[in-house]
Structures are given as C-alpha cells and as structure tokens.
N, C-alpha and C positions, 0 to 999 in steps of 0.2 A: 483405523481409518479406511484400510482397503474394504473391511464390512460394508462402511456405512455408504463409500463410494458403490458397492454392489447391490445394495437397496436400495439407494436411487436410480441406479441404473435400471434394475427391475421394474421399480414404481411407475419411472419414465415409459418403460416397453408396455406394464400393462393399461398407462393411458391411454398408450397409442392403439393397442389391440382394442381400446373401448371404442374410442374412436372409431377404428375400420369398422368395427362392428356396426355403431349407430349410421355410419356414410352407407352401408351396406342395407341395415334395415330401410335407410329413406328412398333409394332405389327400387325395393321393391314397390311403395308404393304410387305405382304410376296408373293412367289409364288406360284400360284394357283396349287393345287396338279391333279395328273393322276385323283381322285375320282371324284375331282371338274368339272373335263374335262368329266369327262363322264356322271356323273350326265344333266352339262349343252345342252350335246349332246343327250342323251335321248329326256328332256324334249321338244327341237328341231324338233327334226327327227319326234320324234312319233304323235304331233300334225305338222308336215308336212302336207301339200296339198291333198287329197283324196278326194274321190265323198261325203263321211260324215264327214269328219274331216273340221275346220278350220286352216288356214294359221297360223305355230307358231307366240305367240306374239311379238310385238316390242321388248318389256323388256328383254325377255329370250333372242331373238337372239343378244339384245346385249350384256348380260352377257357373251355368248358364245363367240360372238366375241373376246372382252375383254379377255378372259380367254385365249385365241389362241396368243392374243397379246403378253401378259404378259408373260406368256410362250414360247412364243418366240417357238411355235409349227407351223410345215408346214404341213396342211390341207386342199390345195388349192381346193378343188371339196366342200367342208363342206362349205366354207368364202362364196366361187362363188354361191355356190346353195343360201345360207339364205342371206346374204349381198346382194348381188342385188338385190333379192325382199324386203329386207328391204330398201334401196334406189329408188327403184322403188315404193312403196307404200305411203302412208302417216305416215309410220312409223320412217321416216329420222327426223320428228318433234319433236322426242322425243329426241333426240340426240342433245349435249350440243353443242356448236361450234367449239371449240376445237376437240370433241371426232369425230364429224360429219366430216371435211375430213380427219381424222386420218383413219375412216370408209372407203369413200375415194379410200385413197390409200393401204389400205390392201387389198381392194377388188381387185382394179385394177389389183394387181401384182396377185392375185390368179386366175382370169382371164387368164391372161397372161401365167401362169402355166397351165391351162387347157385347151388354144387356144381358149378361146373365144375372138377373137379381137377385135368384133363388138362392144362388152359392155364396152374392156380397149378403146376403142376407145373415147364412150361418156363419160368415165369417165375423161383421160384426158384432155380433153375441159370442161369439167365442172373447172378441179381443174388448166389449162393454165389461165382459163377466171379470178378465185378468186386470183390464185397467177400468174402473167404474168413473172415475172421475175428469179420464183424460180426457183435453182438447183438441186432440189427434182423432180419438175415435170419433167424437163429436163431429167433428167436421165430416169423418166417412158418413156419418149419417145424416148430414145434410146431403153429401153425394148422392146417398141412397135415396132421399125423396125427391131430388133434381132429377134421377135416370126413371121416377115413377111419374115426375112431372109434377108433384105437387109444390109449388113453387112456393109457397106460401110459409106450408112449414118449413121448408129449408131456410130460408131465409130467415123467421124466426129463429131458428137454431145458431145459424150464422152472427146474427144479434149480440145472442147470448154468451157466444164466444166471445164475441170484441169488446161486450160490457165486462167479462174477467179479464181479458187480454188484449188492452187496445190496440196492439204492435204485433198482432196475428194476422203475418201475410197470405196465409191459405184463405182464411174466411174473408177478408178482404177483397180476393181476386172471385173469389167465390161468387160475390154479392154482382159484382159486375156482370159476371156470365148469368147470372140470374135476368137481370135487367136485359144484358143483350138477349137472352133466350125469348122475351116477351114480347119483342119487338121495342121494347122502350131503349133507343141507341141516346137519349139526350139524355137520360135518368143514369144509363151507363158511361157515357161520360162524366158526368160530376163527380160520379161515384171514383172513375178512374184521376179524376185531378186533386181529387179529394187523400185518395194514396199516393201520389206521386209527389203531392205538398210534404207528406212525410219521408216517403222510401223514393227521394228524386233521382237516384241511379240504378234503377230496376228498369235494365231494357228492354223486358219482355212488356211491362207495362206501356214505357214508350211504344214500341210496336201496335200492339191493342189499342193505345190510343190513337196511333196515324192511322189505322185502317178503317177506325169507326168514323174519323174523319174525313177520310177520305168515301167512305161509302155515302155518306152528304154530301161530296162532292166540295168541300171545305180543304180546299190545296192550300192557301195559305197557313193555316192550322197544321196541316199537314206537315208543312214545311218544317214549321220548329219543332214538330218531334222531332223528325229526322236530327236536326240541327245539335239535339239535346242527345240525341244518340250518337253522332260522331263524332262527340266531346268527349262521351262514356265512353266507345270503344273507337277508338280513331282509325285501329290496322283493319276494321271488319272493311272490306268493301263493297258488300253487300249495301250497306246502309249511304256509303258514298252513292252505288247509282244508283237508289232508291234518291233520293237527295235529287239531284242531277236531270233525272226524269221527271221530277217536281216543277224544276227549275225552265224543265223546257215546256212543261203543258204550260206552267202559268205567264209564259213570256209573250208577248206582241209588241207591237210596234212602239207599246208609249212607255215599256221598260224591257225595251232590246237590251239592255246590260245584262239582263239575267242570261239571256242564252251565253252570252260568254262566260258568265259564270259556271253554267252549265258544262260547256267546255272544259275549264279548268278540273273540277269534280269527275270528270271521265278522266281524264288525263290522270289525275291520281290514282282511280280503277285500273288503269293499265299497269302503274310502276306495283301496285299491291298484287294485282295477278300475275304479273313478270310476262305483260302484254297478251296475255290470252284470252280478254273479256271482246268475246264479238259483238255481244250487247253494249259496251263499252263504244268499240272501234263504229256499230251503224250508229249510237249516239251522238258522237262526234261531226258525221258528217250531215246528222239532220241536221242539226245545230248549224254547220256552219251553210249548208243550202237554206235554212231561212234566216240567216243574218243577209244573204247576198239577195234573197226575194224580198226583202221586207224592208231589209233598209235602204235610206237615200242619203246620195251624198257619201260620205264620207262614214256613215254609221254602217254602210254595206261592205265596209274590207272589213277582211281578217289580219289580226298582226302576224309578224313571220311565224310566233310559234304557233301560234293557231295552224299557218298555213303547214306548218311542218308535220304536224299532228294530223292535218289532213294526209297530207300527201304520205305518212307511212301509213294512218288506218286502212287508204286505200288499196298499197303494196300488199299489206298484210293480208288482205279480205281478200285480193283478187288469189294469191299465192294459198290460202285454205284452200279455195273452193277449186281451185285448179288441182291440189294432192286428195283431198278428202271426198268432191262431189264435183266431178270433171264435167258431167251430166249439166249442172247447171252454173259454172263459170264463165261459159259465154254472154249468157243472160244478164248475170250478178255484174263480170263486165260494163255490157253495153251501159245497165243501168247506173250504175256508178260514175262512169264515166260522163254519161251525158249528163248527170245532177251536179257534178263538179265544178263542168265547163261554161 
C-alpha cells in the first residue's frame, strides 16, 4: 500500500511538472515589445556593411526579421535591405524550412513596397518553383503586376483565386486596392460591402470603407462604419473620436442632439486615455461653443455634466500648456476663455 501511495504521489508531481512546464512554454509566447524591436534593429543596422564593419550576422537578422513578423510591424526598406542579403548570402542555411520561405515571402512583399521588382521577381520563382500550386504565391503575383501597374492582369489572377477559394481575404482586399488604384472609389466600394456582407468584423475593412466615404464627402455613410467599429472593438479610442468628429461636422441647428452626442463619445475618449486626449478635451469644447451659438432657447444649455466636462477640459488645457508650452498658454488662455464665456 505504502508502494502504491508513492506512485501516486509521483504521478501527481509529474503532472504538475507538465503543467509548470506547458504555464511556462505559454509565456514564452508573447509579443515582442517596441524595446525588443529596437534593440534587434540596433544590433543590425550598426554592424551593417561599411569599409570596416562586417555584414550583420545571420542570427541577428533573423531575430529581427522574426520580431517584424510577429509584430505584425511594416518596415519594408529594414526586411528589404537585411532579408535579401540574408537570402542572398549563405546565411539562408541557417533558417529552418518552415521559417526559410516564410523569409521568403515577407521579403518579397517588402520588396514590392519598396519597388524593387527585380528581387520580388526572383523571389517569386524561387517560391512558384517549391509551391507550384499555391494561392499564397498567386496572390504575390498579382502583387507583382499591381507594383508594374498592370492592373488588368492582377486582377485576373485575383479572379482566379476567389473562383478556387471564395473566403480568400488577401485577393479579396486585393481587388479593392485595384479599383481604388484607378480612380474608380464607387467600384471600390461595392467591392468593399461586397467583403464585409461576408467577413462583417474585419476592422481594417471598416476603416477603408469610412475613408473612401468620407473622401465623397458621404459623413453619414461614414458614420456607421465607425458605429460598426465600436461594436468590433469598443476599448480602441481611436475609432470613438473618429465617431465623435463625425458627429460634430454633420451636426446644425435642425439635429443639435448630435453635437451632444458628440460630447458624450469624447467623454468616453477621456475615461479610455486616462484623460489625456487633447484632441479629445478641444472636442469637447467645440461642441459645447456651438450648442450655445446655435442654439435657442432652451436647446443652447449644456447639462451639468456637459458643463462639468467643460470646465475640467478647460483646467486641463490651460495646466498642459502652462507645464509643456508656457510660450503659448497666454494665448490658448485668453482663447479659451473668451469661447466659454
């Protein structure tokens, strides 16, 4: 009995060592911070190429890579400069098979961001030759006739993707940049409402679609991306006073409610910044100098907390500018003061 009590007790400790172990590996994976990035770019850049310097190492420039990856950072001139010497050298050896066209293709599209075509060139024929069928590289090579401009075939090619793979969001977004690229912004929006009826919580699409909206000067339209985006991600506050700034171009006198709404939506920009939006805090008080210019009666007060929200934006404003830009706190001042009053 005392055995069997001591196998259990073992079996118990090395579940729990599995345990620590997997709490352990899931830490590791996190993402790599601004310091991480810059450290990695340092160490890069500065043994860079020179008359006395040596070409950075393999290893660094793949941490760097990696780092860019995972990060989900756009650096295309940083990928392009060390990535292709690192493909280009003997240094591609050291890269696992997996990682090595992952390499690949991050280069290529950074390439492609910085018009070097020559090099997405050979890179796509390296990565047609290892995958002949893929709709990964496919799409690189719609890239590659987007950055030559032949818009024509890209798009074709784009087609042909969505005919094997109708829930291909690369050639998808693809097709849009095409249209925007041509000047056709109504052709690029269908196209964009057209993906959004399927993938409705992709908020980089919402975005593309408020800006092409808004470049027709279409605020209402506008509006319910936004609206659709701060359902997707409600902590961004970004997209609140984007919202909010909406609210106040398209506000006058025959729907003053909106500017109070507008109010509100700053007011939330504050509690999400932990009050440090000054875009925020002069929002606030446009808003409430044109409820008091514009409206009559009764429609021209602000409620107490409106009024509260003024009168701290304006403590707050006058106290920046007084620590940070003493230069012009007089001015921000008077100005302030006199639109309040």
């Amino acid at each position: 009995e005392r055995e069997r009590k001591r196998e259990r007790r073992s079996g118990r400790s090395d579940l729990k060592e599995g345990r620590r172990k997997k709490k352990k590996k899931k830490k590791k994976m996190v993402i790599p911070s601004q310091k991480a990035l810059e450290d990695a770019l340092a160490r890069c850049e500065h043994a860079g190429p020179t008359k006395n310097a040596k070409p950075a190492p393999p290893q660094e420039v793949r941490k760097l890579l990696k780092i860019i990856r995972d990060g989900k950072v756009r650096l295309p001139d940083v990928v392009s400069k060390h990535g292709a010497r690192l493909l280009s050298s003997k240094g591609w050896r050291t890269l696992k098979p997996d990682e090595l066209w992952l390499v690949h293709e991050q280069v290529c599209l950074a390439c492609l961001d910085t018009g070097d075509v020559d090099e997405a060139k050979r890179i796509i024929q390296k990565l047609d030759k290892r995958f002949p069928n893929s709709l990964r590289v496919a799409v690189l090579k719609g890239a590659l006739f987007e950055c030559c401009e032949d818009f024509d075939q890209a798009d074709e090619i784009y087609k042909a993707v969505l005919e094997e793979n109708e829930a291909h969001q690369g050639a998808w977004k693809r097709r849009c940049c095409i249209a925007k690229a041509q000047g056709n912004t109504e052709k690029a929006i269908g196209m964009l409402k057209e993906y959004l009826d399927v993938f409705m919580t992709d908020p980089e699409a919402w975005e593309e679609l408020a800006s092409l909206y808004l470049s027709m000067s279409l605020l209402k339209q506008a509006c319910f991306c936004y609206e659709e985006l701060i359902l997707i991600q409600p902590q961004n506050p970004n997209y609140h006073l984007k919202y909010a700034d909406l609210l106040y171009s398209t506000a006058s006198r025959e729907n003053q409610h909106l500017l109070h709404e507008a109010i509100g939506y700053y007011s939330v920009v504050l509690d999400l910044t932990n009050g440090c939006s000054v875009h925020a805090m002069y929002g606030i008080l446009s808003c409430a100098e044109a409820i008091k210019s514009q409206g009559r009666g009764q429609q021209c007060k602000l409620s107490e907390k409106e009024e509260e929200l003024v009168e701290k934006a304006t403590t707050k404003l006058i106290y920046l500018y007084e620590n940070k830009q003493p230069e012009l706190a007089q001015h921000v001042k008077g100005t302030i003061l006199s639109s309040s009053s």
